[in-house]
N, CA, C and O atoms as a Tripos MOL2 file, in Angstrom:
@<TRIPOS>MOLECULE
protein
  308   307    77     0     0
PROTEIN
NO_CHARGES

@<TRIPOS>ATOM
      1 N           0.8350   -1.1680    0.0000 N.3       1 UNK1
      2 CA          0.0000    0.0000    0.0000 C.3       1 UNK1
      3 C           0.8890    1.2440    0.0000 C.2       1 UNK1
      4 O           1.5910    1.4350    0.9930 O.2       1 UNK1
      5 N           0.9260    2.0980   -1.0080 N.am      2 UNK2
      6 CA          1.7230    3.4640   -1.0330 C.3       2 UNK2
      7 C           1.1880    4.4670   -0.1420 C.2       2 UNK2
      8 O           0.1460    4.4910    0.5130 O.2       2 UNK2
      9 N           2.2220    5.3610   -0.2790 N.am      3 UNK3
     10 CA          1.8890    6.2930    0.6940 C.3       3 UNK3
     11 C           1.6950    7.8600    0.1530 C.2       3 UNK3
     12 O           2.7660    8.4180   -0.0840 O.2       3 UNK3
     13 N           0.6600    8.5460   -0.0460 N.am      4 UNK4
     14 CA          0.7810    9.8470   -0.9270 C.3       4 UNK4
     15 C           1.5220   11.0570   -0.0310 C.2       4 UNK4
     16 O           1.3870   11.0710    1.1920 O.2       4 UNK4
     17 N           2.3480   12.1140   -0.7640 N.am      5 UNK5
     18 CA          2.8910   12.9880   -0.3830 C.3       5 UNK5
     19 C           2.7010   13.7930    0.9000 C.2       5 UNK5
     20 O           3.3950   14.0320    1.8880 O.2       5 UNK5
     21 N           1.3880   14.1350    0.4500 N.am      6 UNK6
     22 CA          0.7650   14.8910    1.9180 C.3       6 UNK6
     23 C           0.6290   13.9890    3.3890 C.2       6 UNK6
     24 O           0.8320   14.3130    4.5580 O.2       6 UNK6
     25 N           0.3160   13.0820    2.9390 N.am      7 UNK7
     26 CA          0.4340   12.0300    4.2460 C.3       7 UNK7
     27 C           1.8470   11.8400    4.9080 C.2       7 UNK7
     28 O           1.9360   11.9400    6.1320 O.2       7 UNK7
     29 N           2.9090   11.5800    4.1730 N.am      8 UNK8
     30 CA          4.3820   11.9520    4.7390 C.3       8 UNK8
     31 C           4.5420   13.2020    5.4120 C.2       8 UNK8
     32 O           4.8690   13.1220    6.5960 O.2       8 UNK8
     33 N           4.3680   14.4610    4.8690 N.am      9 UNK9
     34 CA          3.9310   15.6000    5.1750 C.3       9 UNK9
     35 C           3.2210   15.7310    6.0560 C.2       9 UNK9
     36 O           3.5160   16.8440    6.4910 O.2       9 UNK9
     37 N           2.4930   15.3620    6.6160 N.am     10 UNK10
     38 CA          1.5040   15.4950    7.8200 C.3      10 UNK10
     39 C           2.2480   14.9210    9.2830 C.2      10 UNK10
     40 O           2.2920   15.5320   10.3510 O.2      10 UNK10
     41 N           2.8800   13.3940    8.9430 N.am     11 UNK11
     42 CA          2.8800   12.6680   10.0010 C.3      11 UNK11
     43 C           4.5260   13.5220   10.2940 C.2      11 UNK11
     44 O           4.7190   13.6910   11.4980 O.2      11 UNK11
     45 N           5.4770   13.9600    9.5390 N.am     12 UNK12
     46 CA          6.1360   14.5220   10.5590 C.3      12 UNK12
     47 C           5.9160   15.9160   10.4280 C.2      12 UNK12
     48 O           7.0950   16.2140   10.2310 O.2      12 UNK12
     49 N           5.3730   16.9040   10.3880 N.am     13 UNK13
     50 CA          4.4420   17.9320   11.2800 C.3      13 UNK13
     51 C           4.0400   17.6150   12.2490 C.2      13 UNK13
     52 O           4.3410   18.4070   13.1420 O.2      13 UNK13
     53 N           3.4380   16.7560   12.5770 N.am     14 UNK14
     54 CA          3.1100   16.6130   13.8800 C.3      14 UNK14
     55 C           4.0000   16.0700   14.8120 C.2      14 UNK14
     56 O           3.6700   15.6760   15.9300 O.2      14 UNK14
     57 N           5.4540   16.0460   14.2100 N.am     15 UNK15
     58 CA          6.2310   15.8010   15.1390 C.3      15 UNK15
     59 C           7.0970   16.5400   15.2810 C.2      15 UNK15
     60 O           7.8220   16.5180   16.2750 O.2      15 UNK15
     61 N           7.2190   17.3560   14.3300 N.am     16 UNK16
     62 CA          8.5760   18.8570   14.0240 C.3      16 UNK16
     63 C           7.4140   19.9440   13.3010 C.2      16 UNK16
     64 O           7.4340   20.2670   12.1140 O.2      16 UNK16
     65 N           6.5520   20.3470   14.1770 N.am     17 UNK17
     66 CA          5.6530   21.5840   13.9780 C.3      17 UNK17
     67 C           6.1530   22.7380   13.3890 C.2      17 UNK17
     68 O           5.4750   23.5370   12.7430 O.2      17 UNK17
     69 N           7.6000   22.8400   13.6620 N.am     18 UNK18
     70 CA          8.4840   24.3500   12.9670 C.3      18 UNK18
     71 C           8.8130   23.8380   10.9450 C.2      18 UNK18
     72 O           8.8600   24.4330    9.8680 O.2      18 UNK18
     73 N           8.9230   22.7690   11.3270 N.am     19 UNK19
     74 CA          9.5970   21.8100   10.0500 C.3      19 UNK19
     75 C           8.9870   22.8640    8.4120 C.2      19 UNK19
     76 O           7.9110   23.4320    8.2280 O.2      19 UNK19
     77 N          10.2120   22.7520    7.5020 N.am     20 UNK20
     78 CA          9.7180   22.9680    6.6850 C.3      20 UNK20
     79 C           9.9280   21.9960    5.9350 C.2      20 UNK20
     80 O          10.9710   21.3910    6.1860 O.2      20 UNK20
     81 N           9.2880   21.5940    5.0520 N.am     21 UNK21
     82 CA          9.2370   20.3310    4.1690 C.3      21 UNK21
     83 C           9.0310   20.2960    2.7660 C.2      21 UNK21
     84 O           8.1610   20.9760    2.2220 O.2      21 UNK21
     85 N           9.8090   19.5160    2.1440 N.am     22 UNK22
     86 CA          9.3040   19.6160    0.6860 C.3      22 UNK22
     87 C           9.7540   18.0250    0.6350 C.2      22 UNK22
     88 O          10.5420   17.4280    1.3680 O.2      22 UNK22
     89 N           8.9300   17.5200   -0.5530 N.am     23 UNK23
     90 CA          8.9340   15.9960   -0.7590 C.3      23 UNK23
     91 C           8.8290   15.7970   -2.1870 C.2      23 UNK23
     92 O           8.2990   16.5200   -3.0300 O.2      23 UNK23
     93 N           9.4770   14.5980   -2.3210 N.am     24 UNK24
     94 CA          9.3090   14.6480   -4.1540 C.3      24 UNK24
     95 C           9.0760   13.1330   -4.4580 C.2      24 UNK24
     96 O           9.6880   12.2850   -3.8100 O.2      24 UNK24
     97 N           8.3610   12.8560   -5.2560 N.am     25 UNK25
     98 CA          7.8120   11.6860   -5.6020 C.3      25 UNK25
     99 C           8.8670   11.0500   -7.1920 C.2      25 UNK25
    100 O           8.6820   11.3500   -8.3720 O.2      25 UNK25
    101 N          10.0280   10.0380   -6.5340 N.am     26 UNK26
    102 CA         10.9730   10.0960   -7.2960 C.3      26 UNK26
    103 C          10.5630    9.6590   -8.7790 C.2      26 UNK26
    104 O          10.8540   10.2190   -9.8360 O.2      26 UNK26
    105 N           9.7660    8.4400   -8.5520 N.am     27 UNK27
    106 CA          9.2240    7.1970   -9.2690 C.3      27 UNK27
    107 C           7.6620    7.6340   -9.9570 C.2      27 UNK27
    108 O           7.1500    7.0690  -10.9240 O.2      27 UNK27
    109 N           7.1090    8.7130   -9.2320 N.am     28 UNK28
    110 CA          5.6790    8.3070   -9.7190 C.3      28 UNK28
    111 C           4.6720    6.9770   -8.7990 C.2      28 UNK28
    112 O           3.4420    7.0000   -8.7480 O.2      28 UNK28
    113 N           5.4140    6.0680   -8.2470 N.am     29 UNK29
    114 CA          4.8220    5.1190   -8.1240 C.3      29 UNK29
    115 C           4.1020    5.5680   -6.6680 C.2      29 UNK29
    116 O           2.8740    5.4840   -6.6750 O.2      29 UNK29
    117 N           4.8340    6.1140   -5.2070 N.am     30 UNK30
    118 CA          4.2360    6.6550   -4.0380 C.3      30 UNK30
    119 C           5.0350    5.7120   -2.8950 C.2      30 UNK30
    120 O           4.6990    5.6230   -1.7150 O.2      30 UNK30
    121 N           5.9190    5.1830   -3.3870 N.am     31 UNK31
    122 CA          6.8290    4.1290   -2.6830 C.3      31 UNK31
    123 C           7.9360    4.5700   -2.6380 C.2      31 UNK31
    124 O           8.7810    3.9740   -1.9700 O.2      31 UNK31
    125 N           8.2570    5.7450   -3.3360 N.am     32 UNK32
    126 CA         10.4710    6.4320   -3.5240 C.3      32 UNK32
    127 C          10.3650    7.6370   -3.6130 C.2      32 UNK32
    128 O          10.4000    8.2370   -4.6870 O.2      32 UNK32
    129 N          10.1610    8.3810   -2.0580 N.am     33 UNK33
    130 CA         10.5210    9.7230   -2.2430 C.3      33 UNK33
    131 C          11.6700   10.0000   -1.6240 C.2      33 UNK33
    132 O          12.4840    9.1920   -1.1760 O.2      33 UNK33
    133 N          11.7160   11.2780   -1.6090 N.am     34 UNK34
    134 CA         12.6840   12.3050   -1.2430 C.3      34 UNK34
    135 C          12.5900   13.3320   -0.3390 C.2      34 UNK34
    136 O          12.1560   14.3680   -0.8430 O.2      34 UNK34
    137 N          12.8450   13.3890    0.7940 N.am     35 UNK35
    138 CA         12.3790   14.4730    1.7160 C.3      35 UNK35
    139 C          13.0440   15.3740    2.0960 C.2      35 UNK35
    140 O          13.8180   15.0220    2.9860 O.2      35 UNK35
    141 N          13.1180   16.6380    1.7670 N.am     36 UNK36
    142 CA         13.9690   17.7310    2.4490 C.3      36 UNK36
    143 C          13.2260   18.3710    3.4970 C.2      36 UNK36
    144 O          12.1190   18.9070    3.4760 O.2      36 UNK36
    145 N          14.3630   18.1440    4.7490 N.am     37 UNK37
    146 CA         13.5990   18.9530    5.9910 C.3      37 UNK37
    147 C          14.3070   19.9170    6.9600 C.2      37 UNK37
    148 O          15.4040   19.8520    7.5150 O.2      37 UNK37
    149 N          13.5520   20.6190    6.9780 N.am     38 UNK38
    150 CA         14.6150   21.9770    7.8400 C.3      38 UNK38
    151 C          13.8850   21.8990    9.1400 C.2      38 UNK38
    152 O          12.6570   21.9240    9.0700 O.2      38 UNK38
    153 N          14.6070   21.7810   10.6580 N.am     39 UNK39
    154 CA         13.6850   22.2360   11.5580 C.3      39 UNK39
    155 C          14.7500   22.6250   12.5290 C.2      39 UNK39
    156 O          15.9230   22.3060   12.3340 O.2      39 UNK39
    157 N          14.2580   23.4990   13.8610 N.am     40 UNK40
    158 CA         15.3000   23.4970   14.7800 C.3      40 UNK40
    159 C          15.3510   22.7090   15.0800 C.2      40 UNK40
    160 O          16.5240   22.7160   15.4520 O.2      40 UNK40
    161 N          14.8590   21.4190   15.3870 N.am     41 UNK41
    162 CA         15.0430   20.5050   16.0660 C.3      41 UNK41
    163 C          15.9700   19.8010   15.8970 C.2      41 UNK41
    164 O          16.1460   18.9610   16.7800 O.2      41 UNK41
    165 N          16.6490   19.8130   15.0900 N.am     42 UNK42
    166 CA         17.9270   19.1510   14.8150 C.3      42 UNK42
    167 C          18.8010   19.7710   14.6900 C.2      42 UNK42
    168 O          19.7890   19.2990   14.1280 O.2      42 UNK42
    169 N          18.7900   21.2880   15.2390 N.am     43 UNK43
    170 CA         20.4860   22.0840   15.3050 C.3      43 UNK43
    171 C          20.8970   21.6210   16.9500 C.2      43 UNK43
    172 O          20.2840   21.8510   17.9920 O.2      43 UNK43
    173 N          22.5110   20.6950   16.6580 N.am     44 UNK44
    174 CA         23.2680   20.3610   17.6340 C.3      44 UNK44
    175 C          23.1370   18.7740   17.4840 C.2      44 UNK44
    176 O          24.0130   18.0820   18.0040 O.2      44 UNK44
    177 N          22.2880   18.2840   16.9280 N.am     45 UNK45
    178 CA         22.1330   16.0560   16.4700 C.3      45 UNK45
    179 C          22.7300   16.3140   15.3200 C.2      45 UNK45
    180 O          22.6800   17.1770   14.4430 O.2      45 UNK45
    181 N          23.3910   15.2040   15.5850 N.am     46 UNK46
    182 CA         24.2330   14.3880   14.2790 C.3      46 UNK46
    183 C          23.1060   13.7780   13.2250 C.2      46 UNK46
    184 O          22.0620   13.2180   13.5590 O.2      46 UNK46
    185 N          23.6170   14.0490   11.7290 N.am     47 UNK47
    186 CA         22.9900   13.4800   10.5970 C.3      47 UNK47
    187 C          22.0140   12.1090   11.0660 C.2      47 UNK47
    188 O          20.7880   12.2150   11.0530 O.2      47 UNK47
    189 N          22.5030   11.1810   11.3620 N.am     48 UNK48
    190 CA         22.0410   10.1280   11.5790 C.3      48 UNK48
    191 C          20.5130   10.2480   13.4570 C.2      48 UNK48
    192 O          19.5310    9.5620   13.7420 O.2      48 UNK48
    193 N          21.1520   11.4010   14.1240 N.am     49 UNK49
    194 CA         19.5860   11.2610   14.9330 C.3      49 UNK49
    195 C          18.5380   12.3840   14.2330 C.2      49 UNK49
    196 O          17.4520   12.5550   14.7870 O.2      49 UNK49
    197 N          18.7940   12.9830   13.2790 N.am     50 UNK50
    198 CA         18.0300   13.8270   12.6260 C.3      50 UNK50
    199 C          17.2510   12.9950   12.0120 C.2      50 UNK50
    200 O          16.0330   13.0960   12.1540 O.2      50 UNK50
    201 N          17.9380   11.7950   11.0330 N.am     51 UNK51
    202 CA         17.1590   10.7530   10.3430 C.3      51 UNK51
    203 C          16.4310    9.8670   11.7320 C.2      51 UNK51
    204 O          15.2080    9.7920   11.6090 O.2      51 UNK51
    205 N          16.7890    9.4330   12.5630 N.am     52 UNK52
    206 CA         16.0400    9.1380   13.4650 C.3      52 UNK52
    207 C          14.8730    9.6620   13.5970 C.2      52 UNK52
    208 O          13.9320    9.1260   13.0120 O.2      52 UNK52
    209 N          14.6560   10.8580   14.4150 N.am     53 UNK53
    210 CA         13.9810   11.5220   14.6300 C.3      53 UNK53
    211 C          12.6300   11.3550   13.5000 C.2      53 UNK53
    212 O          11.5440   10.8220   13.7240 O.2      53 UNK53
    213 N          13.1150   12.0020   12.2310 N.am     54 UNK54
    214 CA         12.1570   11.6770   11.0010 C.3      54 UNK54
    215 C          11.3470    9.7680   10.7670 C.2      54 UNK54
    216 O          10.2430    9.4930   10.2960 O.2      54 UNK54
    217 N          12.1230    9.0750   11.1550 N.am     55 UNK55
    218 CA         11.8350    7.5930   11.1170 C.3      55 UNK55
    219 C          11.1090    7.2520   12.3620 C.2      55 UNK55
    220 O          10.6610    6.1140   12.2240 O.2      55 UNK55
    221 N          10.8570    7.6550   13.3070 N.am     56 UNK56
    222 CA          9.8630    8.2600   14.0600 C.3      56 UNK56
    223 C           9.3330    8.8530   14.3670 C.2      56 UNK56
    224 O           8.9930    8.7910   15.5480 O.2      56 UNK56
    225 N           8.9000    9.8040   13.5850 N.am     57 UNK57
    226 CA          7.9810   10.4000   13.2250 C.3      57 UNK57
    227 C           6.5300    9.7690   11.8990 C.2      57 UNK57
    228 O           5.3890   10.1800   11.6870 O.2      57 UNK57
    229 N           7.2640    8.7670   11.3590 N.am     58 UNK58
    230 CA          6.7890    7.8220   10.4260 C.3      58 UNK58
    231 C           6.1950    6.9440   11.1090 C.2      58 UNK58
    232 O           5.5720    6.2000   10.3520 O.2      58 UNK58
    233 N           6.0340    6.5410   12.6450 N.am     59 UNK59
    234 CA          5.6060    5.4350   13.2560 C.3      59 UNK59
    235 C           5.6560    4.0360   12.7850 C.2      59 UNK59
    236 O           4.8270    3.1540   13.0130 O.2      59 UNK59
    237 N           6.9570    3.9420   11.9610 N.am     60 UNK60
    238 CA          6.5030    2.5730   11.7900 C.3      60 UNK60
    239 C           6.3060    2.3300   10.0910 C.2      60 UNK60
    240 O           6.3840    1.1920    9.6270 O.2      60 UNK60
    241 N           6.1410    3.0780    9.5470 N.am     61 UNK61
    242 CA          5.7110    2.9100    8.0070 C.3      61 UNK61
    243 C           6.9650    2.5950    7.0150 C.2      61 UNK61
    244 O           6.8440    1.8110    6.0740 O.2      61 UNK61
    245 N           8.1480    3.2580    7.3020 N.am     62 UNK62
    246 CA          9.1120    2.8600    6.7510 C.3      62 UNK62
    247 C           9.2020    1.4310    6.2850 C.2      62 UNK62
    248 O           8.8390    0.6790    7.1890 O.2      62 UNK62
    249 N           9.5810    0.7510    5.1160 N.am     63 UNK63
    250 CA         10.0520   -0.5270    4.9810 C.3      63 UNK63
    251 C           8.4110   -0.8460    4.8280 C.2      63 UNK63
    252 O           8.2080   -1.8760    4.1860 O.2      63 UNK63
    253 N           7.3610   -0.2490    5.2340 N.am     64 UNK64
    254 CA          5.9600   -0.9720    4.9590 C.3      64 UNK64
    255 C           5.4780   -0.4100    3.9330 C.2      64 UNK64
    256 O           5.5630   -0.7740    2.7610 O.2      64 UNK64
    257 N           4.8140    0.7510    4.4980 N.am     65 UNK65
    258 CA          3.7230    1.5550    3.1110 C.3      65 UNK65
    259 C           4.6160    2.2990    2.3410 C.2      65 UNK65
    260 O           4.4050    2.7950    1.2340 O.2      65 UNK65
    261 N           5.6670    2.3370    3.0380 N.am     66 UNK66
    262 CA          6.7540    3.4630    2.6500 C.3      66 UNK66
    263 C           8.1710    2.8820    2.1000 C.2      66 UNK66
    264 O           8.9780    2.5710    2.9760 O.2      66 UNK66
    265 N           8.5330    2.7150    0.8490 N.am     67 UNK67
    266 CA          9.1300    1.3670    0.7630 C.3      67 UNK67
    267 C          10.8210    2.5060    0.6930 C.2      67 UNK67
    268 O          11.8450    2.1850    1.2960 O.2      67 UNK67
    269 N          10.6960    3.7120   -0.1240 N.am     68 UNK68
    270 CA         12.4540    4.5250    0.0670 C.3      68 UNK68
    271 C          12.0910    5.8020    0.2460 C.2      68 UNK68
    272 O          11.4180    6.4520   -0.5540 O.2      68 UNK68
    273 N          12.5870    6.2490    1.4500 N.am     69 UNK69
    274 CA         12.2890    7.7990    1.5580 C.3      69 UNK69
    275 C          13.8830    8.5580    1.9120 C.2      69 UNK69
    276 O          14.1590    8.9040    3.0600 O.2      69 UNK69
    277 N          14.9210    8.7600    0.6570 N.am     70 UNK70
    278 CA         15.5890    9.2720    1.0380 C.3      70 UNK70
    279 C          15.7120   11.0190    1.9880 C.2      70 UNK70
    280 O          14.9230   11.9300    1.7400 O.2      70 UNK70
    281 N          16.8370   11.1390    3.0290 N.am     71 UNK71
    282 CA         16.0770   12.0180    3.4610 C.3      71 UNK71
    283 C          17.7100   13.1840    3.2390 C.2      71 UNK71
    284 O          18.9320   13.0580    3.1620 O.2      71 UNK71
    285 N          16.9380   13.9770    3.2250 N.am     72 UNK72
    286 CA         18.3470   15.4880    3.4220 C.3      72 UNK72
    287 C          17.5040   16.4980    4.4920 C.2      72 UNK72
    288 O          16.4810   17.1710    4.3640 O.2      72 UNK72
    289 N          18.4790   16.2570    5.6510 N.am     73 UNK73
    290 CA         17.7930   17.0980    6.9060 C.3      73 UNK73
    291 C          18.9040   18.0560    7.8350 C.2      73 UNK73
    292 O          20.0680   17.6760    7.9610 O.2      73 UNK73
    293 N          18.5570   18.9630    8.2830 N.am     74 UNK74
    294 CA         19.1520   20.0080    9.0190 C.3      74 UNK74
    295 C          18.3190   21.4430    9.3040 C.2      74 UNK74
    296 O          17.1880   21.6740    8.8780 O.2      74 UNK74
    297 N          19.0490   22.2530   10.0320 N.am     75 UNK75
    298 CA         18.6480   23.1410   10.9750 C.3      75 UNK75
    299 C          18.6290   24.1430   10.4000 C.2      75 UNK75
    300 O          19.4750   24.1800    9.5060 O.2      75 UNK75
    301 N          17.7630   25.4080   10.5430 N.am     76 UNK76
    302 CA         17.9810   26.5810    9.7180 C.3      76 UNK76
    303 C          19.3100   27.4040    9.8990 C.2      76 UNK76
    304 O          20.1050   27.2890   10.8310 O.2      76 UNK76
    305 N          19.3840   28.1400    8.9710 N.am     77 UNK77
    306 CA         20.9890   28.9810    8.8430 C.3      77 UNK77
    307 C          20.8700   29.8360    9.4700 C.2      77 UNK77
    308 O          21.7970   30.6350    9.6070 O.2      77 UNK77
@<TRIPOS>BOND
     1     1     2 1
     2     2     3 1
     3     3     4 2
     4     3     5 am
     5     5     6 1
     6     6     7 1
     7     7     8 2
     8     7     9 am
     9     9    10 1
    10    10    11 1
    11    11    12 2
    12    11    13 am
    13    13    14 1
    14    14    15 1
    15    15    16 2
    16    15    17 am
    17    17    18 1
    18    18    19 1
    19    19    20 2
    20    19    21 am
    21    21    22 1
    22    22    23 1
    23    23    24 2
    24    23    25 am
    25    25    26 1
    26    26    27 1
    27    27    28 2
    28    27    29 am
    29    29    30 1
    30    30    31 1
    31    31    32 2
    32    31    33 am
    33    33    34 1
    34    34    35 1
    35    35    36 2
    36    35    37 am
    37    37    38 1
    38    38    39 1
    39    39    40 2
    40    39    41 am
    41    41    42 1
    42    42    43 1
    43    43    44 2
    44    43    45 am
    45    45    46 1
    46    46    47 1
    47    47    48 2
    48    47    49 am
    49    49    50 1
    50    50    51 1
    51    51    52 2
    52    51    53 am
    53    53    54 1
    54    54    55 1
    55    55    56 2
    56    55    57 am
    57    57    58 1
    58    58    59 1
    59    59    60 2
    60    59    61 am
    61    61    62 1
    62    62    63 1
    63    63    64 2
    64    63    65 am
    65    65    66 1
    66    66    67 1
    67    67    68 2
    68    67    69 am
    69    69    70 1
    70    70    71 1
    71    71    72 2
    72    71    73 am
    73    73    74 1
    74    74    75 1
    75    75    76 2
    76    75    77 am
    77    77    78 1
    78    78    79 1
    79    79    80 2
    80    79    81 am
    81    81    82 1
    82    82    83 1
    83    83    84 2
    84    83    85 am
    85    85    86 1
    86    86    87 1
    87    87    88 2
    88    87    89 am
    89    89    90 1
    90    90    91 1
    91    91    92 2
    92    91    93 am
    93    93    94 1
    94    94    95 1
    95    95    96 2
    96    95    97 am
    97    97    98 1
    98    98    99 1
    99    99   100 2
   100    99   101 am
   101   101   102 1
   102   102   103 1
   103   103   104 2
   104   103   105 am
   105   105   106 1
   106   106   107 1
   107   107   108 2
   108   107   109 am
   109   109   110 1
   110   110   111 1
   111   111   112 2
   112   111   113 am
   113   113   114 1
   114   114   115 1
   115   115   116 2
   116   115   117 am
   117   117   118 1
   118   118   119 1
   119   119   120 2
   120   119   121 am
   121   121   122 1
   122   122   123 1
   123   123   124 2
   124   123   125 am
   125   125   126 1
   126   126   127 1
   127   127   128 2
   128   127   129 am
   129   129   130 1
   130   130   131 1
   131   131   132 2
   132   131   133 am
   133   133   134 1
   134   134   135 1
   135   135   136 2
   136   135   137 am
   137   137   138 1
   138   138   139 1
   139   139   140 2
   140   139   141 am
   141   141   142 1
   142   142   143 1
   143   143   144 2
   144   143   145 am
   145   145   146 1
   146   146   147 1
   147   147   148 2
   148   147   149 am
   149   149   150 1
   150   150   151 1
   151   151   152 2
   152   151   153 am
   153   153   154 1
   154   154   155 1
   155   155   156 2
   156   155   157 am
   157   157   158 1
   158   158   159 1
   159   159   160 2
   160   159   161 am
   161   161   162 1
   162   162   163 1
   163   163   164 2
   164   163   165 am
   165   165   166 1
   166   166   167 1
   167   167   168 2
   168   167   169 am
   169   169   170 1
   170   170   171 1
   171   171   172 2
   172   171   173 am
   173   173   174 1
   174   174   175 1
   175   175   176 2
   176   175   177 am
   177   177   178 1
   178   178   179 1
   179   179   180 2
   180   179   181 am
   181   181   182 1
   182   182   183 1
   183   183   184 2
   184   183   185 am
   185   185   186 1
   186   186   187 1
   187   187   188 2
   188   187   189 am
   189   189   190 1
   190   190   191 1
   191   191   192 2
   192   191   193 am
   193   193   194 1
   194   194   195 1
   195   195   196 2
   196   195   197 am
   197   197   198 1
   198   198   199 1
   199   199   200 2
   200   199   201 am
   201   201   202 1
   202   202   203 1
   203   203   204 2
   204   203   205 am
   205   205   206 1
   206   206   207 1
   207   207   208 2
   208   207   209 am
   209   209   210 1
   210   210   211 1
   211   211   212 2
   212   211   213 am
   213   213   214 1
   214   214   215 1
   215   215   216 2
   216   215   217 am
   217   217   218 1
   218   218   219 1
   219   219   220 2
   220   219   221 am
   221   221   222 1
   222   222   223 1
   223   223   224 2
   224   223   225 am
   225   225   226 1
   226   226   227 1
   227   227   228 2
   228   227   229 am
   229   229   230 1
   230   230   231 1
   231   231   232 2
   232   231   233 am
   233   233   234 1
   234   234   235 1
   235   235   236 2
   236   235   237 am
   237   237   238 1
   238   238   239 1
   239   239   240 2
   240   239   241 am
   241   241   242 1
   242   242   243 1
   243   243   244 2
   244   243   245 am
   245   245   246 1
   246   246   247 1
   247   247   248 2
   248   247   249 am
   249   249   250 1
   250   250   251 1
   251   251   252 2
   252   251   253 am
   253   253   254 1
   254   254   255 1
   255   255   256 2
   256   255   257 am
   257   257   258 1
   258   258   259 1
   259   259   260 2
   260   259   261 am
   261   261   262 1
   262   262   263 1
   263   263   264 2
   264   263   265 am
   265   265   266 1
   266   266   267 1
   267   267   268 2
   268   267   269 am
   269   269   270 1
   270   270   271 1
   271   271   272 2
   272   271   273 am
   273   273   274 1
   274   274   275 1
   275   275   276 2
   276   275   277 am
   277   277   278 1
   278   278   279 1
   279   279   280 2
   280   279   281 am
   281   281   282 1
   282   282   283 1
   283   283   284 2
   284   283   285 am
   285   285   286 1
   286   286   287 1
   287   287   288 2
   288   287   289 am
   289   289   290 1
   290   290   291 1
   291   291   292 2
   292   291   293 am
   293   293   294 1
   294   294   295 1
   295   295   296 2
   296   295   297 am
   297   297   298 1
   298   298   299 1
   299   299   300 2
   300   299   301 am
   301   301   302 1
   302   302   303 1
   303   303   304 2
   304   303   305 am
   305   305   306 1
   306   306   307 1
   307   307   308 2
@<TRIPOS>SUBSTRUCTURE
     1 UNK1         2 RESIDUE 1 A UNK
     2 UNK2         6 RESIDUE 1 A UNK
     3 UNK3        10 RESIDUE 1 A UNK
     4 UNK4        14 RESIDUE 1 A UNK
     5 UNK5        18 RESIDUE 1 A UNK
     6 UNK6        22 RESIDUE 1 A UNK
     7 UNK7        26 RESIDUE 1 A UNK
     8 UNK8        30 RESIDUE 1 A UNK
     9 UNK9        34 RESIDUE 1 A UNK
    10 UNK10       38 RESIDUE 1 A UNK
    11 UNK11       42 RESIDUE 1 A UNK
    12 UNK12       46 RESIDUE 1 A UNK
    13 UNK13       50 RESIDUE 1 A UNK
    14 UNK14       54 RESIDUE 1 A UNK
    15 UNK15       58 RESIDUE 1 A UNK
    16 UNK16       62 RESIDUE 1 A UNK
    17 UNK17       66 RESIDUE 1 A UNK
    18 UNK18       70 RESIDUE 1 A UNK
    19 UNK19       74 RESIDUE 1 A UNK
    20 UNK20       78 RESIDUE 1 A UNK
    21 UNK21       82 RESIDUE 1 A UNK
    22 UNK22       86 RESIDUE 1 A UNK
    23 UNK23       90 RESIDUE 1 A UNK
    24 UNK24       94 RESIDUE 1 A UNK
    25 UNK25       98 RESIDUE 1 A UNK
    26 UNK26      102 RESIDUE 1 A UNK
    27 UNK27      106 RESIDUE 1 A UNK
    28 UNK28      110 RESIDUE 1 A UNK
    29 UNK29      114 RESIDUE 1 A UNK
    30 UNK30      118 RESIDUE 1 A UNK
    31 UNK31      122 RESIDUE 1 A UNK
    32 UNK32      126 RESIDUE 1 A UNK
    33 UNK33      130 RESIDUE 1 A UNK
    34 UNK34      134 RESIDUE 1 A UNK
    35 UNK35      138 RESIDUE 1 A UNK
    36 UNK36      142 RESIDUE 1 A UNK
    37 UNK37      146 RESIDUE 1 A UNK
    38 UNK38      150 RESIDUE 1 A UNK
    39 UNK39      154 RESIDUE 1 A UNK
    40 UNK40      158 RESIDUE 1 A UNK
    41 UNK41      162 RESIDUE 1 A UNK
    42 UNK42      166 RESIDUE 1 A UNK
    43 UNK43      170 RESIDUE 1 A UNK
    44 UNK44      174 RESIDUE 1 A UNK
    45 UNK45      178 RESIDUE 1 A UNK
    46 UNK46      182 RESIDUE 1 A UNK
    47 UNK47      186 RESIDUE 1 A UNK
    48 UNK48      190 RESIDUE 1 A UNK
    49 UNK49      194 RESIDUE 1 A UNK
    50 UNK50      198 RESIDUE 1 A UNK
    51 UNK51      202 RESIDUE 1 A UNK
    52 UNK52      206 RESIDUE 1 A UNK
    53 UNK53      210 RESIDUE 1 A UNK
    54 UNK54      214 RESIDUE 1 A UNK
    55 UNK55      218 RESIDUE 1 A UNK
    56 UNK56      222 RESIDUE 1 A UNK
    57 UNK57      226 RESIDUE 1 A UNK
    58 UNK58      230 RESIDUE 1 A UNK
    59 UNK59      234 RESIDUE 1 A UNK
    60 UNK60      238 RESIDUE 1 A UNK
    61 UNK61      242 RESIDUE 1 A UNK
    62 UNK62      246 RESIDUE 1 A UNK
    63 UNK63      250 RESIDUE 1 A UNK
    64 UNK64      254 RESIDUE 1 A UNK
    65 UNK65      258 RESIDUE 1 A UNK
    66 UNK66      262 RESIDUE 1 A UNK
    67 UNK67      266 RESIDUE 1 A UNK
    68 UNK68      270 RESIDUE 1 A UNK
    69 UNK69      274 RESIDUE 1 A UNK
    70 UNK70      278 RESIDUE 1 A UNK
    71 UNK71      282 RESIDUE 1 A UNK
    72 UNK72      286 RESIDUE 1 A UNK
    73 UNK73      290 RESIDUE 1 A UNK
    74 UNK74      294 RESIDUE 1 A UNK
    75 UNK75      298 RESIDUE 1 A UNK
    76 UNK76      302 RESIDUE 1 A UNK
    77 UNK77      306 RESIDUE 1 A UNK
């Protein structure tokens, strides 16, 4: 079961409320995006708990409905 844009979009908003987000649907298909995310919440975490953070914020969907969501994340300038 794919997952549409806005729905990625939603579920981490509600976990990084400042977040700005843009997402790109690599494939067309709703299974390989791309997520760019800016939030404070990740000025001072290393690359890898930023992606954390985002992979829970997904509850769980990763690897399910959500089959590649590359991510590019950091803190505003």
């Amino acid at each position: 079961m794919a997952m549409e844009a806005h729905e990625i979009e939603e579920m981490i908003k509600e976990a990084l409320p400042d977040a700005q987000i843009r997402i790109e649907d690599l494939r067309g298909d709703g299974d390989h995006y791309a997520a760019m995310i800016v939030s404070e919440s990740f000025r001072g975490k290393t690359r890898v708990v930023q992606h954390q953070m985002v992979y829970a914020a997904l509850k769980g969907k990763m690897g399910g409905d959500l089959h590649a969501l590359a991510l590019q994340t950091s803190a505003p300038e």
